[in-house]
Structures are given as C-alpha cells and as structure tokens.
C-alpha positions as CSV (number, residue, x, y, z in Angstrom):
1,X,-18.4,7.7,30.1
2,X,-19.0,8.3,26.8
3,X,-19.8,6.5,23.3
4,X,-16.6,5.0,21.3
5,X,-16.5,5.3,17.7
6,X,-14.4,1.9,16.3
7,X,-11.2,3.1,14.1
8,X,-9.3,-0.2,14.3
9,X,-9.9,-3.8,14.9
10,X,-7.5,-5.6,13.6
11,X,-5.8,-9.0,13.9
12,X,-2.4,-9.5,16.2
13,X,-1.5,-12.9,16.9
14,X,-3.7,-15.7,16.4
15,X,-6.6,-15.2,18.5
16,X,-6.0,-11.9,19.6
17,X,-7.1,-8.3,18.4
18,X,-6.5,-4.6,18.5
19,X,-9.4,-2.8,19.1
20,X,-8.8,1.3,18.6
21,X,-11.5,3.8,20.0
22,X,-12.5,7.2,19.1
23,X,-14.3,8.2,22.6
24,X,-16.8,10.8,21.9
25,X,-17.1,12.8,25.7
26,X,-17.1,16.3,26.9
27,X,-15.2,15.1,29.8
28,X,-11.1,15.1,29.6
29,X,-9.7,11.5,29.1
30,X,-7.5,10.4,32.2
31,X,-6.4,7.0,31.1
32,X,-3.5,5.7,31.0
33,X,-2.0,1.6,30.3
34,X,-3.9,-0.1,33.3
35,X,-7.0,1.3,33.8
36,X,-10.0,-0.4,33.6
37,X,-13.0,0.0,31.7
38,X,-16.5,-1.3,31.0
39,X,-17.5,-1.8,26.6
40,X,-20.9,-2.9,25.8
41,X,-22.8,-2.8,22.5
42,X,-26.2,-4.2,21.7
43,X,-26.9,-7.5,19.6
44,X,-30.5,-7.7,18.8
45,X,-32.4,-7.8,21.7
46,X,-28.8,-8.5,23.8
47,X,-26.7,-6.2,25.7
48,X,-23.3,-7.6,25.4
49,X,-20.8,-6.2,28.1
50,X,-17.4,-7.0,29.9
51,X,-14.7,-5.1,31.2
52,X,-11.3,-5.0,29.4
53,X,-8.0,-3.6,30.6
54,X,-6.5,0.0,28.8
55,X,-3.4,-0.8,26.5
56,X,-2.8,2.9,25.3
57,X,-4.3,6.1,25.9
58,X,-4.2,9.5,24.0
59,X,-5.7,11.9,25.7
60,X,-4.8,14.9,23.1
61,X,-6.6,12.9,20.7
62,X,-9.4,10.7,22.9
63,X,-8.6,7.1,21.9
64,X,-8.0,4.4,23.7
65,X,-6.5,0.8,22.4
66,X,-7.2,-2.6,24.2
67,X,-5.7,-5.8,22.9
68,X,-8.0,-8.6,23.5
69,X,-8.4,-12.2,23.4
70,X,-11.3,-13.7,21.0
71,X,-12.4,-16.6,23.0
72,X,-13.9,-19.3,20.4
73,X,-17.5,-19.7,21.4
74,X,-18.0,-16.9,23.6
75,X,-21.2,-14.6,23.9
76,X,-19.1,-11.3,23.2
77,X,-15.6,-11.9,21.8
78,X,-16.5,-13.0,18.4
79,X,-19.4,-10.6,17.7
80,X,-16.8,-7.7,18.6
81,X,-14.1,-9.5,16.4
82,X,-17.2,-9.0,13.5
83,X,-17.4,-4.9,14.3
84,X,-15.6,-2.7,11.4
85,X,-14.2,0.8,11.5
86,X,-17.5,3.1,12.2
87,X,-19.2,0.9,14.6
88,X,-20.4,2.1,18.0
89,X,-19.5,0.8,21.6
90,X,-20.5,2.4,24.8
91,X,-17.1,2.6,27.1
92,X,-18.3,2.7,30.6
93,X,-16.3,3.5,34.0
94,X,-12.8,4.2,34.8
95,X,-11.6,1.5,37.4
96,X,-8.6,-0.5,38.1
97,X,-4.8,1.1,38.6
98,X,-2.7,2.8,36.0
99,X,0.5,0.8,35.4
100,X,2.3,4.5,36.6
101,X,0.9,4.7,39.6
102,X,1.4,0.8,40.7
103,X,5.5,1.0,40.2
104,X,7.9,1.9,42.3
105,X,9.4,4.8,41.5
106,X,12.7,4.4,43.2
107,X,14.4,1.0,41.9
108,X,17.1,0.4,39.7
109,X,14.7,-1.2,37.2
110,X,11.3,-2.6,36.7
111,X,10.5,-5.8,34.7
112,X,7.8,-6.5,33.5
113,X,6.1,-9.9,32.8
114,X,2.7,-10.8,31.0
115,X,1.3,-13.8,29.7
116,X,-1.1,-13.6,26.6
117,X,-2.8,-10.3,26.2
118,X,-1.3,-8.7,29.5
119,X,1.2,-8.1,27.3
120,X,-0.8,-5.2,26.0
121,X,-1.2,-2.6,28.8
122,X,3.1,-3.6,29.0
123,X,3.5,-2.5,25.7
124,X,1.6,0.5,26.4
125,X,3.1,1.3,29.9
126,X,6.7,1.0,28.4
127,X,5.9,3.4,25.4
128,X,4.6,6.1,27.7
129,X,7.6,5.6,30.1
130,X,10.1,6.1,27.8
131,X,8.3,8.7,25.9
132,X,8.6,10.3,29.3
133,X,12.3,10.0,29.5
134,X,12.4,7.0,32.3
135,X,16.3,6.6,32.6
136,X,16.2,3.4,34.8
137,X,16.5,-0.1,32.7
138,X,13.2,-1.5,31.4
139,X,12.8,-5.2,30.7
140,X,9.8,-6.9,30.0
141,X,9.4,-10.8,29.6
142,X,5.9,-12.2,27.5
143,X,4.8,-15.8,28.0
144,X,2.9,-17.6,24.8
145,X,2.0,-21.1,23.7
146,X,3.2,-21.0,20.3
147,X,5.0,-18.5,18.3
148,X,1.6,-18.0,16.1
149,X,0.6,-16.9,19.4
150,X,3.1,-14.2,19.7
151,X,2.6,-10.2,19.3
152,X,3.6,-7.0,19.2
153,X,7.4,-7.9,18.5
154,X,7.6,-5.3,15.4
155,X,6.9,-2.4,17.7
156,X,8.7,-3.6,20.7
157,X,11.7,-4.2,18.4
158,X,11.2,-0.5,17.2
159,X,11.1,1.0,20.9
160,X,14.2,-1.5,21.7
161,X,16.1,0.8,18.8
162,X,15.2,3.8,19.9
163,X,16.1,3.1,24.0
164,X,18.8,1.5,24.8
165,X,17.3,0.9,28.1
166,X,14.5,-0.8,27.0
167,X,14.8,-4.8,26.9
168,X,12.1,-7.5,25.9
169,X,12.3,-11.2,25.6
170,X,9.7,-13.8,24.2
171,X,9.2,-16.9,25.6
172,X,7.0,-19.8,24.3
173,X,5.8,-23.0,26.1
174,X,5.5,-25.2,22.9
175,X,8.4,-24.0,20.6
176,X,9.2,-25.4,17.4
177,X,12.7,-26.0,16.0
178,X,13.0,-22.8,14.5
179,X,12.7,-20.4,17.8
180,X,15.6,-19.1,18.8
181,X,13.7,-16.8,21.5
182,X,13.4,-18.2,25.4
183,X,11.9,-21.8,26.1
184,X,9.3,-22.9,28.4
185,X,7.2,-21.1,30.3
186,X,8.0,-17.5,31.3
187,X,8.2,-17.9,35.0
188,X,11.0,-20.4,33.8
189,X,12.7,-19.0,31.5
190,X,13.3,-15.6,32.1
191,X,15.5,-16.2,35.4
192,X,18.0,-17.1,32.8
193,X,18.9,-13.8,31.7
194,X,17.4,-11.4,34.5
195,X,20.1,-11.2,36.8
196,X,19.8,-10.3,40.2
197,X,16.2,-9.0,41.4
198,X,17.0,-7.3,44.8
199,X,16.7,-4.1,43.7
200,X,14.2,-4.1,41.1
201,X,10.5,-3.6,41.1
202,X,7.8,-5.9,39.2
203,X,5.0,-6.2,37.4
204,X,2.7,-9.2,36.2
205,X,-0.5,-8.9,34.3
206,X,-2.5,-12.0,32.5
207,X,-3.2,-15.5,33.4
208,X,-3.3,-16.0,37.5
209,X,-1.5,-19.0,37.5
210,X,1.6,-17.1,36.0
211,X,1.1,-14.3,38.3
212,X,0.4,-16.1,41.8
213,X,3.2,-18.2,41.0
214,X,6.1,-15.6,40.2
215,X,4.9,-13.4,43.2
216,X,5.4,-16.3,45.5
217,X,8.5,-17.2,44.1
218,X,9.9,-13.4,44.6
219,X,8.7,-13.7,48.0
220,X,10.4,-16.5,48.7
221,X,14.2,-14.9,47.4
222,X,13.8,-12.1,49.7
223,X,11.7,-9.5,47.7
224,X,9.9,-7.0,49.2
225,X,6.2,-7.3,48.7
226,X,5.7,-3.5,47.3
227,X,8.0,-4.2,45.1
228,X,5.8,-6.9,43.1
229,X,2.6,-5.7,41.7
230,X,-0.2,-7.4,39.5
231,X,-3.1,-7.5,37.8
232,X,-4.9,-11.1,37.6
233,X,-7.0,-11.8,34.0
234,X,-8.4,-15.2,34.7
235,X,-7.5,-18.8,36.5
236,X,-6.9,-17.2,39.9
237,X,-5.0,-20.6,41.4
238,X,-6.0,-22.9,44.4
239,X,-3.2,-24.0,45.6
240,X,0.2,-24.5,44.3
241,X,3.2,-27.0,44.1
242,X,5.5,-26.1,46.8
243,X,8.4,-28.2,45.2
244,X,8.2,-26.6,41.9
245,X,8.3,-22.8,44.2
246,X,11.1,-24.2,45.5
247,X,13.1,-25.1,41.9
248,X,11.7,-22.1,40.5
249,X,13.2,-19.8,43.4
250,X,16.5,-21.7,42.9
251,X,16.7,-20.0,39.7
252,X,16.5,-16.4,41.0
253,X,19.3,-14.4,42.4
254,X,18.7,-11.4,45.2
C-alpha cells in the first residue's frame, strides 16, 4: 500500500499505545474503524511484521491510528513502542470488515463491547457514526483488568457531551475501592444497565473468550445471529462452561 510516516506514538493505558500514521500513497485511502492492515519495519537484518486492526481513518488527510497492545517480551511490540515521530513503517493490504459495513442498519440501537484494545476501532466507529449524524442510541461497554488498564475515557467523555445518544460504561475485573464504574467482567456486568436486547444489534471486538462467550449468551435469549457481529484478537476458546451460559443469559432481557 504505501509507506507510513510515524506522527504519534504515544502512551494510553498501561501497556497500550497510539500509533498515528502519515501514509504516503498515490492511491485514495478507503479505510475506515475495522479494516485490517499489515505494518512491518526492518530491525537489522529482521523484518518485523503483524497485522493490526484500523482505529481511525482520515482520508482527507491520509492517516490512520491503531491502538495497540505492547506485549512484554515480544519480537515486534516493544521495538515499535521504541519508534519516534519521523520513523518509517511499511503499511501493507487492506483486509478485514469496516465496523460500518458489519452493523445492522435497521435496529433501535447497537452496543458495542470490547475488551482491551478492541476498544480502539469502537472509539473510532462511534466518532465517525455520530460525526455522520447516527440518530439511533449508541452504547458501548469496555472490559479491563485494572483501572491503570483503562483508556480513552477523556475522549469518550467528550463525545458523550456532545451526543446525547451516545453512552459508554467501564468495567474492570480487579477493581479497587475507589471505582465507582461497573464490576467484574464485562460480559457480567453490563446486563446490569443494558436493558432489553431484542431489538438491538451488536458488536464485540478483542479477547475470544469475551467474544465467543457473549455471542452464545445472545443466542441463547433469542437474538438473531446477524444481529451479533465480531472480530476475535486472540484466545479463540475450546469449549465453554455451559452453567455459567446459563447464569449469564439469566441476566439478559429480550
């Protein structure tokens, strides 16, 4: 596809980063929150690659934004941590499923649900619908461990102000004392305050545990299955514990 040109890498959350590219191309950029591309850069004598999910895309200006997970010992992560402003990737491909295209567009809301990093290409997706005047309610639900673990709350907060149908809640497995936000995992949690689901659409991005579970569990209350969609990260699941489908599903209401 073309070279990117690095114009942020910054911190967000322990553990994770924003990565901003400057995509140098002759061709006209057609990604949106969801697609799927391929970054690569050279490390000595090593060509380091791996694909990595869109969070935003300008195509006015020709930058895309990931947010992505520095995994402590890993081959690529924390050499592309170390890149500054100015340094070079290669972005490769165009694959995967814009968020856009994935939802349905005739609910009465779509919620959206991430653990970790998915919450990224959410963030992203929920910008760009609004931005684009989406009048239906939007609510979207992020699973971390601890609150140090937690991001993008200052801009969801601001997008929150600015649409008043436009809802997110945090919720955090290992909580301290001081969180006031949702407890437990997300799958848990966030029947608490959802409502009814029988005429909404979802989404799930991030860990595959999280996202096999909660599609099951919508299965099992009566949801239609194109009304569910997903994109798995990592720690696609074996099998599963029907007993806690079952509690979890009592928590849901068609």
């Amino acid at each position: 596809m073309g070279l990117g040109v690095i114009l942020e890498n910054k911190a967000m959350g322990r553990g994770n980063r924003w990565l901003k590219l400057q995509v140098q191309d002759s061709r006209p950029l057609t990604h949106e929150p969801g697609t799927v591309v391929g970054l690569s850069f050279r490390h000595g004598e090593d060509l380091l690659r791996h694909v990595y999910t869109v969070s935003r895309a300008d195509p006015e200006n020709g930058t895309l934004e990931f947010l992505y997970r520095v995994i402590p010992g890993g081959r690529m992560t924390p050499l592309l941590e170390a890149l500054a402003p100015g340094a070079e990737l290669q972005v490769t491909g165009r694959g995967g499923h814009p968020i856009r295209h994935e939802v349905d567009t005739q609910p009465e809301g779509i919620v959206l649900v991430s653990t970790g990093t998915g919450i990224g290409p959410l963030y992203g997706f929920s910008q760009m619908a609004l931005d684009r005047d989406l009048k239906i309610p939007l609510k979207l639900f992020a699973g971390f461990r601890e609150v140090q673990d937690a991001c993008l709350a200052d801009e969801l907060g601001e997008m929150a102000a600015q649409h008043a149908n436009f809802e997110w809640r945090f919720s955090l497995s290992k909580p301290d004392a001081a969180w006031t936000g949702l407890r437990g995992y997300v799958t848990e949690s966030m029947a608490e305050v959802l409502g009814p689901v029988g005429k909404l659409h979802f989404h799930l991005v991030g860990n595959g545990d999280m996202v096999v579970e909660l599609y099951e569990v919508l299965m099992a209350v009566g949801l239609k299955d194109e009304r569910v969609t997903s994109e798995i990260y990592f720690n696609y699941p074996d099998t599963l514990d029907p007993e806690r489908l079952k509690l979890l599903a009592s928590k849901f209401r068609f």
